[in-house]
DRENPAVO-45811 format. One line per 4 residues: number of its first residue (from 1); their letters; for each residue x, y, z of C-alpha. Coordinates in steps of 0.1 Angstrom, whole numbers, plus 2048, in hexadecimal, padded with zeros to 3 digits. Example, Ala and Ser with C-alpha at 12.3 -4.5 7.8 and 13.67 -1.06 7.14 Angstrom:
REM residues 2
1) AS) 87B/7D3/84E | 889/7F5/847;
***
This chain:
REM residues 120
1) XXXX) DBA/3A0/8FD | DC7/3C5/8F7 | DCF/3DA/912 | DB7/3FC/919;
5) XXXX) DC6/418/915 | DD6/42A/92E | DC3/43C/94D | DC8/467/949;
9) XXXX) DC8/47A/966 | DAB/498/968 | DAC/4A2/989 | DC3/4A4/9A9;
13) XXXX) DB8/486/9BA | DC4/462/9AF | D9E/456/9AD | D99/475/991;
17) XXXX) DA3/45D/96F | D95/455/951 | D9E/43E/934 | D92/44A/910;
21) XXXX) D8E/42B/8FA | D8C/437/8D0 | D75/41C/8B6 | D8D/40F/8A0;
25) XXXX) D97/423/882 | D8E/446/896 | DB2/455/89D | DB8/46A/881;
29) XXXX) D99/464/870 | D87/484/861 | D65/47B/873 | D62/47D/898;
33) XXXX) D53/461/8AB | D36/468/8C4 | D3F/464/8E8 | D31/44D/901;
37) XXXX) D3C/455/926 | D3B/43C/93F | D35/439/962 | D3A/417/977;
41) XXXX) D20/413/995 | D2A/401/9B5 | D19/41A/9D3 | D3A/42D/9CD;
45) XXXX) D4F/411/9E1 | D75/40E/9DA | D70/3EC/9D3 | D60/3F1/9AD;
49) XXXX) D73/406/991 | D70/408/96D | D82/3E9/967 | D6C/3D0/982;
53) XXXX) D4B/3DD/97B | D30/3D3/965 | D2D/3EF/94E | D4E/3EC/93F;
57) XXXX) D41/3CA/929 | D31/3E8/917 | D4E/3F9/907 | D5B/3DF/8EC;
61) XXXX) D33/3E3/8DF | D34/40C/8E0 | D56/40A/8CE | D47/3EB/8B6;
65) XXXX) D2A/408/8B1 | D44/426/8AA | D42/432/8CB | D64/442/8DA;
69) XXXX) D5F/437/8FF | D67/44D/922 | D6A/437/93C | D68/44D/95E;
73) XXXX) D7A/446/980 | D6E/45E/99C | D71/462/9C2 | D5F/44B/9D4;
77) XXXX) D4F/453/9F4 | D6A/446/A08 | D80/45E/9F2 | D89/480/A01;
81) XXXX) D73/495/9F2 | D5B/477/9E5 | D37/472/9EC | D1D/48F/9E0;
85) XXXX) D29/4A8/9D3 | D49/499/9CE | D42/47F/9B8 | D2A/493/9A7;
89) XXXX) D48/4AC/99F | D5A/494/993 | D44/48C/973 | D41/4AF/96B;
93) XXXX) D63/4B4/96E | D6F/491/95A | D55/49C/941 | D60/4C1/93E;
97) XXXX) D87/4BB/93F | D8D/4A3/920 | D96/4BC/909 | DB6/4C2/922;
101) XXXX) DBE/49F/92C | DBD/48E/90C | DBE/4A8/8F0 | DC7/48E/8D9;
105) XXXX) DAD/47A/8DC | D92/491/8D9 | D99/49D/8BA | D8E/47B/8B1;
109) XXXX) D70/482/8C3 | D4B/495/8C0 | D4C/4A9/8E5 | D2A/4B4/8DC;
113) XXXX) D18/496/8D3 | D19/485/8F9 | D0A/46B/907 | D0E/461/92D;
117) XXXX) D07/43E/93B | D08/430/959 | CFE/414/970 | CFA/40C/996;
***
């Protein structure tokens, strides 16, 4: 099995990370790959993360399907700063600061054709 990709930092707290995941073929390539961002469920307990939660099966599909894949970690409510809004903030901001955090990457990447998904 390969190994994901690395976890980038887009906020202050250690909970604020997200790992960008490219189809095969897409770094470098002229045509940018849509963008699916996901969110793992788990009623925002420590205990579930992108890499012990269901939705992650999903990703080796949405990159089989040319998706490049966001995989969000955010502050849980037992997080400082977790819990609504918190957690709330923390898609916006995941969402908002990937130009800045992975600027590589995104030129791969069509930041304006978006989709969101997300499970609980």
């Amino acid at each position: 099995s390969i190994a994901p990709p690395p976890m980038l930092q887009y906020g202050p707290h250690t909970e604020q990370r997200l790992r960008i995941t490219l189809p095969h073929g897409k770094s470098g390539d002229k045509q940018q790959a849509p963008v699916a961002v996901l969110f793992h469920g788990g009623y925002w307990k420590q205990q579930w993360t992108v890499d012990n939660t269901p939705i992650a099966s999903i990703v080796p599909d949405l990159l089989a399907k040319g998706f490049g894949v966001v995989e969000v970690e955010y502050r849980r409510r037992d997080d400082e700063g977790g819990g609504w809004p918190g957690t709330n903030q923390d898609a916006l901001l995941a969402i908002n600061s990937l130009p800045a955090v992975a600027p590589d990457e995104c030129t791969a990447l069509d930041l304006g054709n978006v989709v969101l998904i997300g499970h609980s």
